[in-house]
Every structure is written in structure tokens, then in C-alpha cells.
C-alpha positions in Angstrom: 18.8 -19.0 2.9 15.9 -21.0 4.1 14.3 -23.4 1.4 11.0 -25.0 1.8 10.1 -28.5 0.1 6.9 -28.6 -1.5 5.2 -32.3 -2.8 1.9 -32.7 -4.0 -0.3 -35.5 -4.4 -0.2 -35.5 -8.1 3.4 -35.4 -8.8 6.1 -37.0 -6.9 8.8 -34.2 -7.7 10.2 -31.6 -4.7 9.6 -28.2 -5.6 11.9 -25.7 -3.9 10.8 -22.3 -2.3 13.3 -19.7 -1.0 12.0 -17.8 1.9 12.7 -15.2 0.2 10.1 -16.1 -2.7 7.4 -15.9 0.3 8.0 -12.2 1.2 9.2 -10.4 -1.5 6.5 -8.3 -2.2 5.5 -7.3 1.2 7.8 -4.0 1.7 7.9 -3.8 5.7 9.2 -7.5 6.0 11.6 -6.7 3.0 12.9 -3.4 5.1 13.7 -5.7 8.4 15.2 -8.6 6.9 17.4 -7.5 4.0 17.7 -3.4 4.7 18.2 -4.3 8.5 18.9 -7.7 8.9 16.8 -8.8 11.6 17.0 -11.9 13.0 12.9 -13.7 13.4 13.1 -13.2 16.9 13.4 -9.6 17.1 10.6 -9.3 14.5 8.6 -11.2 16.6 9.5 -9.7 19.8 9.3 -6.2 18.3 5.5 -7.3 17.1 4.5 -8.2 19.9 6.1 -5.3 22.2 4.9 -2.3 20.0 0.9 -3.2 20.7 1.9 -4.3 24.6 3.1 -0.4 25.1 0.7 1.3 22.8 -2.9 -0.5 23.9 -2.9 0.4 27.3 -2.3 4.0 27.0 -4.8 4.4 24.3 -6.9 2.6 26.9 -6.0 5.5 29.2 -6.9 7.6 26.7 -10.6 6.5 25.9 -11.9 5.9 29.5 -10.5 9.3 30.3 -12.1 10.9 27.9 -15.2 9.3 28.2 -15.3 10.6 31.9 -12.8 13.3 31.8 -11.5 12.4 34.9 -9.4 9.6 36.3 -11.0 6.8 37.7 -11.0 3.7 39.6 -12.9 2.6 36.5 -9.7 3.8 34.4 -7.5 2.0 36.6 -9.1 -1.1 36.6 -9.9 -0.9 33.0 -5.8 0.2 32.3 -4.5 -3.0 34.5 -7.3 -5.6 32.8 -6.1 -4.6 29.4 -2.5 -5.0 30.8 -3.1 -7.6 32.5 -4.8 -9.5 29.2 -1.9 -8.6 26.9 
């Protein structure tokens, strides 16, 4: 388990922090590290790839509406948001 060493100005002795003392009271991060066991780099990866797929459609979604029709406007604005992410 990951410790963290914590000095402070004051006081010259080391407190120790598990990692597991920083999230234990957030439930999602409790669910994928202990229920699921994931590794950081899937949390991050999966972080970042749920709002890369999920932005650009609801993109789609509100310049469509807006016009009701599809658009070189939509396309543009679809790629840019894409394209920004």
C-alpha cells in the first residue's frame, strides 16, 4: 500500500498517510480500487475516454436540434469539439 510522508514546519516528526486514508469516503474511487481492483492507469484512461466519446455526440445533438437538420455548421462544430478533446 502506498504511504505518504507528511512534515511540518513546527514539528520535525514523519506522519504516515495510507492512500487509503485519502479516499475512503469517496464511494466511486472505493468501487474501482478495492471492489475492482483497478490499476491508476485505467482509472485515468477510463476518465478521460468516457467524456472523449460522450461530448461529441451530445455536440451532435445540440447543433442538430438547434437547426433540425444536419449541417456543415454541425460538422465543423462535431470535428472542433473532437478535435479540442
Amino acid at each position: 500500500m502506498n504511504t505518504i510522508s507528511l512534515t511540518t514546519d513546527d514539528s520535525e516528526e514523519d506522519v504516515l498517510i495510507d492512500a487509503k486514508q485519502l479516499y475512503q469516503h469517496d464511494p466511486l474511487f472505493v468501487l474501482l480500487k478495492e471492489r475492482w481492483q483497478l490499476q491508476d492507469h485505467w482509472i485515468v484512461f477510463g476518465s478521460a475516454a468516457l467524456p472523449a466519446v460522450v461530448l461529441p455526440f451530445f455536440g451532435a445533438w445540440v447543433a442538430v436540434s438547434k437547426t433540425h437538420n444536419w449541417t456543415l455548421y454541425t460538422t465543423v462544430a462535431v470535428l472542433l469539439e473532437i478535435g479540442v478533446l
